[in-house]
C-alpha positions, 0 to 999 in steps of 0.5 A, spaced: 455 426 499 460 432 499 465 432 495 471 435 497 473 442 494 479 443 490 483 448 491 488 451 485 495 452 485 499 454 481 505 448 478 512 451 477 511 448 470 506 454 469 510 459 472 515 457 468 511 458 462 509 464 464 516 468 465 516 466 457 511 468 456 513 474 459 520 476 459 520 481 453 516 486 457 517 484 464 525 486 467 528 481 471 529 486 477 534 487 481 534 483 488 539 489 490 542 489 498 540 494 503 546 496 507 543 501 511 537 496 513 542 490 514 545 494 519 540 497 523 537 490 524 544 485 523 541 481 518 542 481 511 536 484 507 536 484 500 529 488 496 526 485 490 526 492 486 519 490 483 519 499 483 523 499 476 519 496 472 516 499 466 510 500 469 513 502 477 509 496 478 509 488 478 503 489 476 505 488 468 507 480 469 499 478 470 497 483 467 500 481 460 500 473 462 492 474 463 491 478 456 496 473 453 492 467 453 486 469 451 483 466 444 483 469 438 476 470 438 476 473 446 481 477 444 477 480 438 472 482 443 476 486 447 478 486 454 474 490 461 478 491 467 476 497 473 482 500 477 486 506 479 492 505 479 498 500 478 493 494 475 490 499 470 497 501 468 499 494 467 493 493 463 494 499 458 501 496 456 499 489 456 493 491 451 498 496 446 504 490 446 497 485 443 494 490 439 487 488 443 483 494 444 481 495 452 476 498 456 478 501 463 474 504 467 476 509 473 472 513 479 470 519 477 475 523 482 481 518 480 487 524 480 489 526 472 496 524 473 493 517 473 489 517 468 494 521 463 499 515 466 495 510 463 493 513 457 500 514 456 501 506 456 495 504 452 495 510 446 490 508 442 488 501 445 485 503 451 479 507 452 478 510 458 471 510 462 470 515 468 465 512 472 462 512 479 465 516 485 468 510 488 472 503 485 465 499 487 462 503 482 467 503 476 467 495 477 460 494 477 460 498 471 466 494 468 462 487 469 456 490 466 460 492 459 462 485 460 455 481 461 453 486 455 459 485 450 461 478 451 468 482 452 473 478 458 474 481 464 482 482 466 481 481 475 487 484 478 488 478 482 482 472 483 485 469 476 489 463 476 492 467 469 493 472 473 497 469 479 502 464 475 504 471 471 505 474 479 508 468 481 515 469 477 517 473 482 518 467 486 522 464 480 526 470 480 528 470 486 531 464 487 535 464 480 538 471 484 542 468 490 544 462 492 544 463 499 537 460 503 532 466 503 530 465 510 523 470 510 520 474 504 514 479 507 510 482 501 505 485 502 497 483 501 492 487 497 487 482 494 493 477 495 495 474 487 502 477 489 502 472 496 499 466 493 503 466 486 510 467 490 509 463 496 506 457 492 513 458 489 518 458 495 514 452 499 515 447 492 522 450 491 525 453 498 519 450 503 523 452 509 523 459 507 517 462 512 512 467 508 510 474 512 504 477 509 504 485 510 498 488 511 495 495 513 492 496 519 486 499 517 485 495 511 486 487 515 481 483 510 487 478 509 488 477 516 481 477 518 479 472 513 485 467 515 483 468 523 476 467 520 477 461 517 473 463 511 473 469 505 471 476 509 469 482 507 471 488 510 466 493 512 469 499 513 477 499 510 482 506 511 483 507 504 491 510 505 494 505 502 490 504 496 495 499 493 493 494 498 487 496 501 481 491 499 475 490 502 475 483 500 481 478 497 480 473 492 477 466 492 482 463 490 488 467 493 485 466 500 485 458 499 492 460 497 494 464 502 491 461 508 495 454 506 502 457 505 503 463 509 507 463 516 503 469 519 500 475 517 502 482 520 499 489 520 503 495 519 500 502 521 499 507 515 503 512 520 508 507 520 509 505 512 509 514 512 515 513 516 519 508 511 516 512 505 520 518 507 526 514 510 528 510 502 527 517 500 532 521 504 536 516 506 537 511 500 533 516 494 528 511 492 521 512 491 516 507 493 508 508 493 505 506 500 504 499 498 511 499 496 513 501 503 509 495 506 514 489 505 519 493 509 515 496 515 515 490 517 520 488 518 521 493 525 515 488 529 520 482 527 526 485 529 528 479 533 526 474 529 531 476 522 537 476 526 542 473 522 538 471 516 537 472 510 530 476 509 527 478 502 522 485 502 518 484 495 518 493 494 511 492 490 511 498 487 513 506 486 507 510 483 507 515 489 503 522 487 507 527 490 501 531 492 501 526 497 507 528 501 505 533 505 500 528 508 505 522 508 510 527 513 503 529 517 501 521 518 509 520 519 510 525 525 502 523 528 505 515 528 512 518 531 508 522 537 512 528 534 505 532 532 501 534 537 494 538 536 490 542 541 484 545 542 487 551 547 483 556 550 486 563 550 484 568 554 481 574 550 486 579 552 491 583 548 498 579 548 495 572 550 498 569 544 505 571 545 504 569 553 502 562 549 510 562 546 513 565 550 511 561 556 508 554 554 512 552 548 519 548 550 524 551 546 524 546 540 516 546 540 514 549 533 508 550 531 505 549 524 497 549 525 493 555 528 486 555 526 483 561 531 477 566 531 475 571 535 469 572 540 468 578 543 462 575 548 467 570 552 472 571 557 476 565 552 477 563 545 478 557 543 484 556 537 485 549 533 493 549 534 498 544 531 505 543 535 511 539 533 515 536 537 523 534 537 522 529 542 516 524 544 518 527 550 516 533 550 508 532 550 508 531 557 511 538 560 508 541 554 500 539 556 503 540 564 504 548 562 498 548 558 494 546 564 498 549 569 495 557 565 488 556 563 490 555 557 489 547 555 483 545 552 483 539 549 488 534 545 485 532 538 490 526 537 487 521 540 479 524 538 478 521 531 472 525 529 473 530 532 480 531 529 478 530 522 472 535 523 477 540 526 484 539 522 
């Protein structure tokens, strides 16, 4: 005889017992309009600005429920978690607030800003364990201090614990407006954001439609729902290192495939976009994660037309030696950057031939990789081209060819663009 498998979902009871829990660590964020988004998309979108936490993450809310509910003799023992980023940090906080010692194990080449960030948060409490060159290993290094010490693993989302503190966003979120919320998109990573708030909106607001937001190349959400059945990814882009998980809890899976309207996948250069948008033209900083909510919103542009539509913004620990390569990824995703490998004719003022003649006016270049051959009649340069106008590629490619000087384009050559750029 089978039995039939019992799914978890958390009651509003137990997130309502959960924001007591927390409410002296965790802000109350603003559910803040966006004008200028409201405007560009005639809808009226407000941003839950989860980026001002203390912790610039919601990460805090599960973290501190999860750690607050041990036992007097769990908590002696300590706490194990395994990240690098907002999870560690909410953690770290958590274990200074309770005076529980915790272990945090990071890869060995997590960036020193973030591991002096999560020292800052657990002083004393917290021990740091550098371990591994990948998550994978820090997490196996994790649980095996676990099975050894008796001590409680705190998982950034598969933990019931965990989703009901994440789910007082939703409570939050309804206390803030009385209008009806129409769609909230919200990013998925492992997925206890979505499945703690979307069990939130379907027993208080069920006519709200729940968009799941993740990167492209990192759909283990998506796919798993397609499948049927909790996959895990084989190879995922790790950009978005915020939501880029190989495999999405038990739980939140069994959640997320019952609650959510559908899942969309926004491009990495897509979410760049956005990154640089809040930045310049509304001075708020999101990491990628924190972008993902709103760069969804352009693929349903059609459908939010007046409504009322709620981005969750996860998030805004961005490491600024990241934004050359978020303006790169921009550009790429915009069709305004353009790299070739060009043959240039062994002769004294080719190059200015090339600048003189093939660039358009606007063309800029802002890559030149180039070694001379004596032995050839040409030699071949990596160069980078910008663009003002998408425009522009074509009549530049035709002028290229048009003088011997086209090689080949590397944008749409993957490996051989990340072996030659």
């Amino acid at each position: 005889m089978n039995k039939e498998k019992i799914i978890y979902f958390p009651s509003i009871e137990d997130v309502k017992v959960a924001a007591d829990t927390i409410k002296k660590v965790s802000a109350v964020t603003p559910l803040s309009p966006s004008l200028r988004y409201s405007k560009q998309f005639e809808a009226n979108i407000l941003l839950k600005r989860e980026d001002l936490q203390q912790v610039r993450s919601y990460k805090i809310r599960g973290a501190y429920n999860k750690i607050s509910s041990l036992t007097k003799e769990q908590a002696a023992k300590g706490v194990v978690c395994a990240s690098a980023g907002n999870h560690a940090q909410g953690v770290a906080l958590s274990c200074k607030l309770l005076k529980i010692k915790g272990t945090i194990y990071m890869p060995a080449p997590t960036p020193n800003q973030k591991v002096e960030q999560v020292k800052m948060f657990g002083e004393d409490y917290i021990d740091i364990k550098l371990y591994g060159d990948t998550f994978d290993d820090a997490y196996h290094a994790a649980m095996e201090e676990c099975d050894k010490k008796a001590k409680t693993f705190i998982h950034p989302f598969n933990d019931e614990k965990v989703i009901e503190g994440q789910a007082t966003i939703g409570l939050e979120i309804l206390e803030q407006t009385a209008e009806p919320i129409d769609y909230v998109f919200i990013a998925i990573g492992g997925g206890g954001l979505a499945a703690g708030l979307s069990t939130v909106f379907k027993q208080l607001s069920p006519n709200t439609k729940i968009i799941g937001v993740e990167p492209a190349g990192a759909p283990s959400m998506t796919v798993s729902i397609e499948n049927n059945k909790n996959t895990e990814l084989e190879h995922i882009e790790k950009f978005i290192d915020g939501a880029a998980v190989k495999r999405v809890g038990d739980l939140t899976f069994e959640i997320c495939k019952t609650n959510l309207e559908a899942m969309v996948t926004v491009p990495e250069g897509k979410v760049c976009q956005t990154i640089l948008e809040l930045y310049n033209k509304d001075a708020i900083v999101v990491e990628p994660a924190g972008a993902l909510s709103i760069s969804a919103l352009d693929f349903y542009a059609e459908e939010i037309k007046g409504k009322n539509v709620v981005c969750v913004v996860s998030g805004s620990n961005n490491d600024i030696t990241r934004t050359a390569e978020i303006k790169e990824r921009a550009l790429l995703y915009a069709n305004l950057k353009h790299y070739f490998i060009v043959k240039f004719p062994q002769r004294a003022g080719a190059l200015r031939d090339f600048v003189v003649n093939i660039l358009g006016p606007n063309d800029d270049i802002t890559h030149f990789q180039y070694t001379k051959k004596t032995n050839r009649e040409n030699g071949s340069a990596v160069v980078g081209i910008q663009l003002k106008s998408s425009d522009d590629l074509e009549p530049l490619i035709n002028r290229m060819k048009s003088k011997n000087f086209f090689g080949d384009y590397l944008n749409n050559k993957p490996d051989l663009f990340q072996f030659l750029v």
